[in-house]
N, C-alpha and C positions, 0 to 999 in steps of 0.2 A: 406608662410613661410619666415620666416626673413633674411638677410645675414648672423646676429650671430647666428639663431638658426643651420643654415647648415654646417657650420662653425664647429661649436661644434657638431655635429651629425657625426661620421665617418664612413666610409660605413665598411660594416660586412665582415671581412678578408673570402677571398678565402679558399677551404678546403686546407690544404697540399697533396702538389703535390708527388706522390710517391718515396721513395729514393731508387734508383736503384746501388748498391754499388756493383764492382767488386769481382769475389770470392778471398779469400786471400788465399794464399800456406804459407806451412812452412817446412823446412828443417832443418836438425845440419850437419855441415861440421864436415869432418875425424878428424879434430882437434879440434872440440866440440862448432865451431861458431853457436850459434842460427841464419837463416836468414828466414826474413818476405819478401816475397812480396806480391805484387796488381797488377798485370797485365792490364796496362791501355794504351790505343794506342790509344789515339784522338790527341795525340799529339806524334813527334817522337823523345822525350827525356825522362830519365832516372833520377828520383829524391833519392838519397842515405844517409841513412842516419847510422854510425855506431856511434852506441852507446856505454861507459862504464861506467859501475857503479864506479866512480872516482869523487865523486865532492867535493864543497866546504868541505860539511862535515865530507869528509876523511881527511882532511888536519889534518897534526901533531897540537898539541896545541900551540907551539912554532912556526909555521910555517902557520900561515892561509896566503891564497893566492897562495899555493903553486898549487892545483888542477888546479887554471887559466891560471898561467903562466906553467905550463906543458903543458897544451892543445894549449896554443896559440902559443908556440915553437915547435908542432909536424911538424909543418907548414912551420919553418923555416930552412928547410934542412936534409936530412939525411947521411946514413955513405955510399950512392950512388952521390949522385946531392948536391951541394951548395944548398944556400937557391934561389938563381938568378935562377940559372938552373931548379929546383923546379917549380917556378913561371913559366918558360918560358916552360917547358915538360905543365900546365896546361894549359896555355893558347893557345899554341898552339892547343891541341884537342877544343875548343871553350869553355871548363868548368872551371866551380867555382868550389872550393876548400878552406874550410877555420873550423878552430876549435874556440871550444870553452866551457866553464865550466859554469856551476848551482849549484846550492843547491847539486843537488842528482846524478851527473852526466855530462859525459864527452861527446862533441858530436862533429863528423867530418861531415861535411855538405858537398855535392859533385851533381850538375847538370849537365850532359851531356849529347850531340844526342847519340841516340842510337846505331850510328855504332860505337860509339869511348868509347862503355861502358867497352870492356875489356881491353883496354889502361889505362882507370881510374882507375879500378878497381886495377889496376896494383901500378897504385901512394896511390892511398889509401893504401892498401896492406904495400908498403913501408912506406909511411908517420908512420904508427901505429905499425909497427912491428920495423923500424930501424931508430929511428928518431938521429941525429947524437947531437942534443942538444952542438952545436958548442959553446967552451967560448966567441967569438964574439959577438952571435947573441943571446946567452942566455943575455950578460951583456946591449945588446941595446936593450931586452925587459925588462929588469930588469930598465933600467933611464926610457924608455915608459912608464913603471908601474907606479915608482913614481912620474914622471910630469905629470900621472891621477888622481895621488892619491891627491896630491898638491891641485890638480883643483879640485877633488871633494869638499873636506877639506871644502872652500868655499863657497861651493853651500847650503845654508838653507832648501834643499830638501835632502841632501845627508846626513845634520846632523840629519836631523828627521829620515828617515830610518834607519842611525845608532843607534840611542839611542832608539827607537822603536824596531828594532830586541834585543836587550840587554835584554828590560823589559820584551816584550813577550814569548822571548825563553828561559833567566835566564844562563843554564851553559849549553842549549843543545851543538849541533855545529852551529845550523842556525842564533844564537844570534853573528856569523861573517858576515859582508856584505862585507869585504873588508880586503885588507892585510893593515899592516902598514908597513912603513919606515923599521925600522929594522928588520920584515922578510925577506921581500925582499932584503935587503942587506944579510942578511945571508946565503939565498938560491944559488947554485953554482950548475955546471953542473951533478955532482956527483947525488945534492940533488934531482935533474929531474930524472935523470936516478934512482934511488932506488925507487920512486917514482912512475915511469910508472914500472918499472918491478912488482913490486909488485900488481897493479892493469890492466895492457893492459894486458891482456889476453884473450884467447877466449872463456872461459867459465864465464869471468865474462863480456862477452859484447853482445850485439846484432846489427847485419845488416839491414835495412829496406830497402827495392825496391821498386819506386814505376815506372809503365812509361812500356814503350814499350819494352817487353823482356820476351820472355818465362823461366819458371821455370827449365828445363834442360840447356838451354843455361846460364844461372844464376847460377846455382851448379855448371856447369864443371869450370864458369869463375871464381868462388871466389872461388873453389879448387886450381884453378893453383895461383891465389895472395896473397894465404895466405896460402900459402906451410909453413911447419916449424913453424907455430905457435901452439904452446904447453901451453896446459893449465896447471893450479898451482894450483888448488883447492882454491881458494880466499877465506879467512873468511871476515866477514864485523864485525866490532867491535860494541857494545852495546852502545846505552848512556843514562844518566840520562833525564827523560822524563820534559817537562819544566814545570816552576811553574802554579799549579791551583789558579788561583786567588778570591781572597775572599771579597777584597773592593777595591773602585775607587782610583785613586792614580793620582797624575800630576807630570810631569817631565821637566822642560824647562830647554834647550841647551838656555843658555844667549850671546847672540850674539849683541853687542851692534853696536848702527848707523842701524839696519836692519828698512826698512820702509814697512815691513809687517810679519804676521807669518803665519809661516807653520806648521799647525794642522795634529796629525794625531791619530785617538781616536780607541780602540779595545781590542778584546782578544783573544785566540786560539779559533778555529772549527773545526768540525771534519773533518779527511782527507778526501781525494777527493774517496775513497774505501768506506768509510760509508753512510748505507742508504741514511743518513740524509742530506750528503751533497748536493745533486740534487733539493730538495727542497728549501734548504736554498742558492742554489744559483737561483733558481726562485726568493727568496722572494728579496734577495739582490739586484736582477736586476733592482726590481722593487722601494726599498727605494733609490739605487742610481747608479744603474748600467750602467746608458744610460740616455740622456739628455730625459727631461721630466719625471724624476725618482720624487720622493719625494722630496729626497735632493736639486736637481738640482732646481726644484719648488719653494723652502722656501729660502733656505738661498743664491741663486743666483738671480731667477727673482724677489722674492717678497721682499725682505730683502734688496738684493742688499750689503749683506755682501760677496761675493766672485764672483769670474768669474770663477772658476775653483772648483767645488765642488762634490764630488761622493763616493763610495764605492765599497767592492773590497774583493772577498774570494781569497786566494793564494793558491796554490796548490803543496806540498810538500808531500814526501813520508813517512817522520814522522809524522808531527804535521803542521796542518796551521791555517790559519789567518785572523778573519773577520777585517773588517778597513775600517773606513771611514777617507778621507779628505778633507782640503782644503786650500786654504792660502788667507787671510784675513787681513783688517788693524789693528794694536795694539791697536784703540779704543773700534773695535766689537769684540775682541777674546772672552769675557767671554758671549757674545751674542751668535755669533755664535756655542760656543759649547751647550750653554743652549740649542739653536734650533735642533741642529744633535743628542743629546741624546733625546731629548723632541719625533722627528721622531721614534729613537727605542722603546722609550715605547707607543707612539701611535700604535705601530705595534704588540707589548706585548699583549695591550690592547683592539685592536678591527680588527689585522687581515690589508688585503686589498680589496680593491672590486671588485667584480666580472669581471666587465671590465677590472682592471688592472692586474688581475689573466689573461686573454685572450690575453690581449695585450703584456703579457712578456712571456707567452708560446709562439704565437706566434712568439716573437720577437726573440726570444732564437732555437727557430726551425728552423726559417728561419737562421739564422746567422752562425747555423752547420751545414746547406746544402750550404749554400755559402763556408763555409770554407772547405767541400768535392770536393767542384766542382776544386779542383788545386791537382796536386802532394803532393805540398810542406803542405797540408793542412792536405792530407789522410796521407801520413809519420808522421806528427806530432801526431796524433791521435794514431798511431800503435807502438810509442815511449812512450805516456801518460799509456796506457794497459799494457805496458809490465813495464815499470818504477815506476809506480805508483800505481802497486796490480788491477789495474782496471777488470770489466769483462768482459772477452772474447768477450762477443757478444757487447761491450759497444756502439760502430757505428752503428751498425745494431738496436738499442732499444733505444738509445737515445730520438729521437723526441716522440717517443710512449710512455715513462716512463716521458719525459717533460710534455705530453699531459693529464695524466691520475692525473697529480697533484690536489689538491682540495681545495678549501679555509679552510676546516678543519685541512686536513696534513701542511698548511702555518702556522696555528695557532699553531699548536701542538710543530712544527720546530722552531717557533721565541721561543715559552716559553720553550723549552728544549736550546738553544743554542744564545741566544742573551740577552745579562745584564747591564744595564746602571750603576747597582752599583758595576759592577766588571771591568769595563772597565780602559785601561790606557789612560792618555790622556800627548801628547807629544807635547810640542810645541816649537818652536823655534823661537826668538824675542829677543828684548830688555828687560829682567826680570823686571830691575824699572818699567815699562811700564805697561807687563801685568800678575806680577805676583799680585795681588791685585786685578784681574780682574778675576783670574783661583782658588785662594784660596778660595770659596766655593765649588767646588766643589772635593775635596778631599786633604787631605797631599798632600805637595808640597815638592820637591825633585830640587836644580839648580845646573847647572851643567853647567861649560864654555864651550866654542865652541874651540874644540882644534884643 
């Protein structure tokens, strides 16, 4: 046997090794907190994670950015402790402590040893129930905001996601990636406070525990840190569902002097709740998911039109988003996207092969037992179920529902949800350059880099 035949011959994966996953509890505090834990002592910390349904999407019309900067000022003091004081009560116990805003949701992150869990739990407690939202500390995350915003502005990856959420969401709320200038100037301490009142509540959030700490000792500790907090009955407001798309369409952000572009080609999938999506993030894995994808193959080793090229299902609790990209020089743009559509409809039309059917079960099996194997893994997982409509057992079936996939159900997945003549393609460059390179394949739409 030859060195390339061995070479190319890979040994036959090991069967999976059995996932042995902690029992999980659940409780509702007097004041109607939903709390998850996982009782796990291989290590003697405390992984927390409190959750609200407050994210980008709730933001007023008028006021996007407002979810972020609410969450990342819980942080900066309340109507007990400065923000100084704050910082030094967490660091003192050895924990982290830090918020932050998504799409769908607001979330306070907190690691701590376990003997210092009801100290935290204590700051937590305060951080979310009585955050003092100081005119100081709101105004100096308010210039932070905007000298991020500046800097995004800039960035030829920051204009493609923007103008990418716009065409794929249309007027949902996800079609916001970022505040602008003048929200942020308009927002004031007021507009925080009306803000979190209306959504920190305890019937509209959830607690997750992951780490060393029995279930009794965990209900008496989050009864006594979240004394007084009273639910509101939260409604969550409806939105117009984003556009179904019917033909291919191009959009370039014109960004002149740029000495490459940033592609980014797609269209809605179904949410991460539907059958379908578990398939179709097998098949994705496998057109671009992971280096030695499809994509990765063609238009970076063989092509040598990109260094940086893949694909990507997002995961939102309305509506998400299949997407490939890549960034590419201004001469191959209308190459390289010929290639990355040419890949979807190769996959329309004849599926993938048996071996690469194996090799991304695999791959995908292994990659959710790695990510069990941490706190911060298993919490994030018990945030996705509860946030994202997921099902209950969805940890516990995963690899088995990965495993049971079949090159039929891949076929049946691509031609129900993947379309090379509905797709947008978004790109950002020099228009003189590559707009003459992009106009076969659909209307074209230019739009300055502001």
């Amino acid at each position: 046997m030859s060195r390339t035949e061995v070479v190319a011959t890979p040994p036959t994966p090991a069967p999976l090794r059995p996932l042995v996953l902690p029992q999980r509890e659940e409780f509702v505090t007097s004041g109607g907190l939903r709390v998850m834990l996982v009782e796990d002592r291989r290590v003697p910390f405390v992984t927390l994670r409190l959750v609200v349904r407050a994210g980008s999407m709730h933001d007023p019309l008028e006021l996007p950015g407002l979810a972020g900067l609410t969450a990342h000022c819980l942080t900066q003091g309340t109507q007990k402790r400065k923000s100084f004081q704050f910082a030094q009560a967490v660091e003192e116990l050895g924990a982290t402590l830090e918020a932050h805003a998504n799409r769908d949701y607001s979330t306070v992150s907190a690691t701590v040893l376990a003997e210092n869990l009801n100290a935290l739990l204590k700051l937590l407690g305060e951080t979310v129930m009585t955050p003092a939202f100081e005119p100081s500390e709101v105004e100096l995350a308010k210039e932070n905001t905007i000298q991020t915003l500046r800097y995004q502005r800039t960035q030829p990856h920051f204009l493609a996601r923007e103008r990418y959420a716009q065409v794929i969401f249309g007027k949902h709320p996800y079609s916001r990636i970022a505040p602008t200038e003048e929200s942020v100037h308009a927002m004031t301490p007021d507009t925080l406070r009306e803000f979190h009142a209306r959504y920190y509540t305890p019937d509209n959030s959830l607690l997750v525990a992951v780490g060393a700490v029995s279930a009794k000792h965990l209900q008496r500790a989050v009864e006594r840190a979240f004394t007084g907090w009273e639910p509101k009955g939260v409604t969550h407001e409806t939105f117009e569902a984003p556009p179904a798309r019917t033909r291919r369409t191009v959009h370039i952000v014109d960004r002149p002097g740029s000495v490459q572009v940033n592609l980014l080609i797609g269209h809605l999938a179904p949410r991460p709740n539907d059958p379908d999506f578990l398939p179709l993030e097998v098949t994705n894995t496998a057109l671009g998911g992971r280096a030695g994808s499809r994509l990765f193959m063609n238009v970076r080793e063989q092509k040598g039109f990109a260094y940086d090229v893949g694909s990507h299902l997002s995961e939102h609790r309305e509506a998400s988003s299949f997407t490939m990209s890549a960034q590419v020089r201004p001469e191959v743009a209308g190459e390289a996207v010929e290639e990355m559509l040419g890949e979807v409809d190769t996959l329309r039309q004849s599926g993938i092969s048996e071996n690469e059917l194996e090799s991304t079960k695999n791959y995908l099996s292994g990659v959710f037992s790695i990510r069990l194997s941490t706190q911060g893994g298993i919490a994030g997982e018990l945030v996705a179920i509860k946030m994202l409509d997921l099902p209950e057992d969805y940890m516990e079936t995963y690899r088995e529902r990965v495993q049971v996939i079949t090159l039929q159900t891949v076929r049946e997945v691509v031609r129900r949800h993947l379309f090379t003549d509905r797709m947008a393609i978004v790109a950002v460059g020099e228009a003189q350059r590559i707009q003459p390179l992009l106009e076969p394949f659909g209307e074209v739409e230019v739009r300055p880099a502001m």
